[in-house]
KOLMIDREN-939783 format. One line per field, with one value per residue (C-alpha): x, y, z; residue number from 1; residue in three letters. Coordinates in nm, 4 decimals, decimal comma. Example, Ala and Ser with C-alpha at 12.3 -4.5 7.8 and 13.67 -1.06 7.14 Angstrom:
REM residues 2
px <- 1,2300 | 1,3670
py <- -0,4500 | -0,1060
pz <- 0,7800 | 0,7140
num <- 1 | 2
residuo <- ALA | SER
REM end
This chain:
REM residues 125
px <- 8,0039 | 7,9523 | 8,1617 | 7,9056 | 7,5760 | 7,7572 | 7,7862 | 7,4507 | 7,1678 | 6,8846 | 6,6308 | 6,3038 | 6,4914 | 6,6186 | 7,0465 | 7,0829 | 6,9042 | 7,0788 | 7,3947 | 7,3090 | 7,2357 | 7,5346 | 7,7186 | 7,5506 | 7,6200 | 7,9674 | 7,9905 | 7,7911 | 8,0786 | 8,3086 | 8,6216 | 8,6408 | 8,9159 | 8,9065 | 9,0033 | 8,7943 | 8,5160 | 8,5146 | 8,5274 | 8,2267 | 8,0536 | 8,0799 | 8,0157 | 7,7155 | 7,5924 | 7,6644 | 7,3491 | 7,0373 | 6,8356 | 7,0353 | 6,9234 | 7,2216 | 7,0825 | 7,4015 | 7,4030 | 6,9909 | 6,9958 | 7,0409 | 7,0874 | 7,1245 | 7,2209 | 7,4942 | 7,4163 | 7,5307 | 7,4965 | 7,2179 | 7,2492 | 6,9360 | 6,7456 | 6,4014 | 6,2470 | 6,1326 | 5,7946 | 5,8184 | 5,6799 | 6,0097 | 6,4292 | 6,7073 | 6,9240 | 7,3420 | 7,4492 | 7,7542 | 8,0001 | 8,1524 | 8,3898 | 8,5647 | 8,4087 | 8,2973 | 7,9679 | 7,7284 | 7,4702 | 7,1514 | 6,7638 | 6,4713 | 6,1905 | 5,8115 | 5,7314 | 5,3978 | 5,1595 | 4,9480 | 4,7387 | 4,8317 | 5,2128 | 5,2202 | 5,4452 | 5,7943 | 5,8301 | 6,1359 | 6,0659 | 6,4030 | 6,7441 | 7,1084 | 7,3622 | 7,7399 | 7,9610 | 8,3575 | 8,6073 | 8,9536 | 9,0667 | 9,4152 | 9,3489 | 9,0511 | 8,8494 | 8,8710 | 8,6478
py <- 2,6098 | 2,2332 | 2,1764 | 2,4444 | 2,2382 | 1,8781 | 2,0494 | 2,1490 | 1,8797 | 1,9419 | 1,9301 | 2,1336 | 2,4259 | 2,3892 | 2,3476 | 2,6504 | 2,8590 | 2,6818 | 2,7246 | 3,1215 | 3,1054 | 2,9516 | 3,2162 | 3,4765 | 3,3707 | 3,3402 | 3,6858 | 3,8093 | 3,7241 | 3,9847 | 3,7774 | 3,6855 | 3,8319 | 4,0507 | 3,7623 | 3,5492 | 3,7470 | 3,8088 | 3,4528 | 3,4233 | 3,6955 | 3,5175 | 3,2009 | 3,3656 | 3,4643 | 3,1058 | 3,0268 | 2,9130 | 3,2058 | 3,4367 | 3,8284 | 4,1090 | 4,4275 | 4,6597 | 5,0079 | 4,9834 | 4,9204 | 5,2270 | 5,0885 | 5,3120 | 5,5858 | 5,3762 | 5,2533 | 4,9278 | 4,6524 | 4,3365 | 3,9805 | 3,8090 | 3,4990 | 3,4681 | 3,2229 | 2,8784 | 2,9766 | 3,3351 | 3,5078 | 3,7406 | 3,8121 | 3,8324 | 4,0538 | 4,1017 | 4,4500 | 4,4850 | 4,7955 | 4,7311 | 5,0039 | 4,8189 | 4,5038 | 4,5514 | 4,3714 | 4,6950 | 4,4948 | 4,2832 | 4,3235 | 4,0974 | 4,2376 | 4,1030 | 4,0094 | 3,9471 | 4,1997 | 4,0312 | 4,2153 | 4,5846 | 4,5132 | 4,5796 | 4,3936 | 4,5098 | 4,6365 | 4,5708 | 4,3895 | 4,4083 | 4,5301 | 4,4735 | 4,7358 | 4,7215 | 5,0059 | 4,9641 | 5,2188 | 5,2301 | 5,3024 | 5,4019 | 5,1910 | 4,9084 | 5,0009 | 4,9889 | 4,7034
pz <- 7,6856 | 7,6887 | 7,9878 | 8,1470 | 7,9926 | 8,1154 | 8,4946 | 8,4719 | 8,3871 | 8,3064 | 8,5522 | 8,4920 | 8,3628 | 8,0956 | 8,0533 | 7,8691 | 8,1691 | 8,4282 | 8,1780 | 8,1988 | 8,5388 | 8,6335 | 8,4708 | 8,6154 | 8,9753 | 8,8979 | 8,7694 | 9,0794 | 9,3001 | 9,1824 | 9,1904 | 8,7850 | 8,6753 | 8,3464 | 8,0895 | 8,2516 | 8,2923 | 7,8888 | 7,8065 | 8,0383 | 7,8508 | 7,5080 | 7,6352 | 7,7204 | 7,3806 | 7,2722 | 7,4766 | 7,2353 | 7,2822 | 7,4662 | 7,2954 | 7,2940 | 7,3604 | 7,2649 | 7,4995 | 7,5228 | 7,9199 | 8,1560 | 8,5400 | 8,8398 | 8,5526 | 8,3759 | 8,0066 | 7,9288 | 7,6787 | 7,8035 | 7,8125 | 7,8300 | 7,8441 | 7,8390 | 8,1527 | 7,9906 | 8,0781 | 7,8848 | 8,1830 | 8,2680 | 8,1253 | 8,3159 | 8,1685 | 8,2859 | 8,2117 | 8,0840 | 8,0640 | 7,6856 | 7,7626 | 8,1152 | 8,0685 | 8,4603 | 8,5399 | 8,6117 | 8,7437 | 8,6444 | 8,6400 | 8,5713 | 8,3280 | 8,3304 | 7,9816 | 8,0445 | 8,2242 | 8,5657 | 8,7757 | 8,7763 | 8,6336 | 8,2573 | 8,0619 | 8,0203 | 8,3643 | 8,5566 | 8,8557 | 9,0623 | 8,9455 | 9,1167 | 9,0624 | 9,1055 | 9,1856 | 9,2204 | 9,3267 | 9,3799 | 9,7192 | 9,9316 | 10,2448 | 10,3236 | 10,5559 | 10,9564 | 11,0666
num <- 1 | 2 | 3 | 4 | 5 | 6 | 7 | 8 | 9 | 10 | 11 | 12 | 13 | 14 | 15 | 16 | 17 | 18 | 19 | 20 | 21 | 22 | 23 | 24 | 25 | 26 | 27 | 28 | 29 | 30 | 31 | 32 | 33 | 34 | 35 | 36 | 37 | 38 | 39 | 40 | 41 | 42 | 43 | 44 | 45 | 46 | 47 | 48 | 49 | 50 | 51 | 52 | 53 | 54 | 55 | 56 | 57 | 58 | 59 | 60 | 61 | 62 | 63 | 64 | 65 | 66 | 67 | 68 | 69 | 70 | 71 | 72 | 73 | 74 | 75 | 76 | 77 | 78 | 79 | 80 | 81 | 82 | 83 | 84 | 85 | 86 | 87 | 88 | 89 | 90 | 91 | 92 | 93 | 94 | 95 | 96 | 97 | 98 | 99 | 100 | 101 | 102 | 103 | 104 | 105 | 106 | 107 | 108 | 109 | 110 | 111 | 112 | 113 | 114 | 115 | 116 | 117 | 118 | 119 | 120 | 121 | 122 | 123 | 124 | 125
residuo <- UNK | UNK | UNK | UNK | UNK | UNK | UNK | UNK | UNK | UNK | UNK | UNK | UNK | UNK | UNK | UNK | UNK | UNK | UNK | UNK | UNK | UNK | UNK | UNK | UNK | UNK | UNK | UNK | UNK | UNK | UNK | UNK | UNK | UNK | UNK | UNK | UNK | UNK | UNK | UNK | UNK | UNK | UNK | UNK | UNK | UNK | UNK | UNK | UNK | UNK | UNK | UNK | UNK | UNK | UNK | UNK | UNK | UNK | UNK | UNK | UNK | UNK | UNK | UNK | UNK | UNK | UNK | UNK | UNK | UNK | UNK | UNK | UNK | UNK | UNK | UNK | UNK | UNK | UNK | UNK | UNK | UNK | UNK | UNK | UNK | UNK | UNK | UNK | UNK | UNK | UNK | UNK | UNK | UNK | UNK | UNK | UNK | UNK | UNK | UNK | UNK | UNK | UNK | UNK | UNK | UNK | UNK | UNK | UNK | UNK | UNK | UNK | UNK | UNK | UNK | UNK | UNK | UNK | UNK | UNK | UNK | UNK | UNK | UNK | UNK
REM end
């Protein structure tokens, strides 16, 4: 985790969100393989203020397990969701935690999800 912080400075967020957000991007490329992805994962919830939300978050029908991290201004989460089962990234969302204008609070504003599949052949191009 500290070679994570030290490749991240701070800047006006804050290292441990540019620690998770680093993180996140790398997980969003699909390439981490398994034992690699895991280590990511707990070096995750070594984050100050990172929340585990264990099989709470349902995305595009899938339940998973959430980890979070709160913006530094407290205005929205981004959450990874995590199958605990594969240990596949399922996806990620972002959740308003305050309400503006007709938004109430704990709505999710946009949402990714992943799907995988094994297949015989790649397709034709």
């Amino acid at each position: 985790m500290n070679l994570i912080k030290k490749r991240n400075p701070s800047g006006e967020e804050s290292q441990d969100a540019r620690a998770f957000s680093s993180i996140a991007n790398f997980l969003r490329t699909g390439a981490v393989p398994g034992e690699l992805r895991a280590t990511l994962y707990e070096a995750m919830v070594l984050i100050d203020e990172v929340e585990v939300t264990e099989q709470q978050a349902t995305l595009d029908g899938r339940i998973g397990t959430a980890i979070g991290l709160e913006s530094p201004d407290t205005a929205s989460r981004q959450d990874i969701i995590v199958d605990t089962t594969t240990g596949l990234l399922l996806g990620e969302q972002t959740t308003a935690l305050k309400g503006y204008n007709d938004i109430p609070a704990s709505t999710v504003n946009s949402w990714t999800a992943i799907t995988t599949e094994v297949v015989d052949a790649l397709p034709s191009t």
